[in-house]
C-alpha angles and dihedrals in degrees: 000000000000132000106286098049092054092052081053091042082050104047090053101055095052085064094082090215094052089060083043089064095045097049087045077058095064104037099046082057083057099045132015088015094054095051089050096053081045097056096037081051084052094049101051092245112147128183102275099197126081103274127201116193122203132170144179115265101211096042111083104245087111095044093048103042107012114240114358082213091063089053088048098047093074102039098048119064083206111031107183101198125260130171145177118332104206095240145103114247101303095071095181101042097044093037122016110139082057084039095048094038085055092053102029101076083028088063100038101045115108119253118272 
């Protein structure tokens, strides 16, 4: 992360409501999130708009659950590529010229 967004990492949690909300995060992903993905994946719904996934390669998403593109195919009508950000799991602060050369032409492409 550095050193100067751990020292900001650091000042946050020690404001008790701040670590409420990020504990709400998870579980909600866990919980009210998940249902609702449940029940849009019932239902047939898919992610209409383009999608790019990206991950971080020495964190264990891959290892857990195979290629996050996989997962995504089924679930986006218009899934743009992606791949693996070499990066632990802070993605932007470890890696943010690959993170940004991986946005910057997703966000900018014109519309299919």
């Amino acid at each position: 992360m550095g050193e100067e967004n751990h020292a900001d990492h650091l000042a946050a949690i020690r404001d008790p409501a701040t670590v409420h909300a990020m504990v709400e995060d998870y579980r909600a992903g866990l919980g009210v999130d998940r249902a609702a993905e449940e029940a849009d994946r019932a239902a047939g719904r898919r992610v209409g708009c383009p999608t790019l996934v990206l991950w971080s390669a020495r964190d264990d998403l891959a290892d857990l659950h195979g290629d996050p593109r996989e997962i995504w195919a089924g679930w986006t009508s218009d899934l743009r590529g992606g791949g693996p950000i070499d990066s632990g799991h802070h993605m932007a602060e470890e890696a943010p010229d690959r993170l940004a050369a991986e946005l910057i032409p997703f966000l900018s492409a014109e519309p299919m």
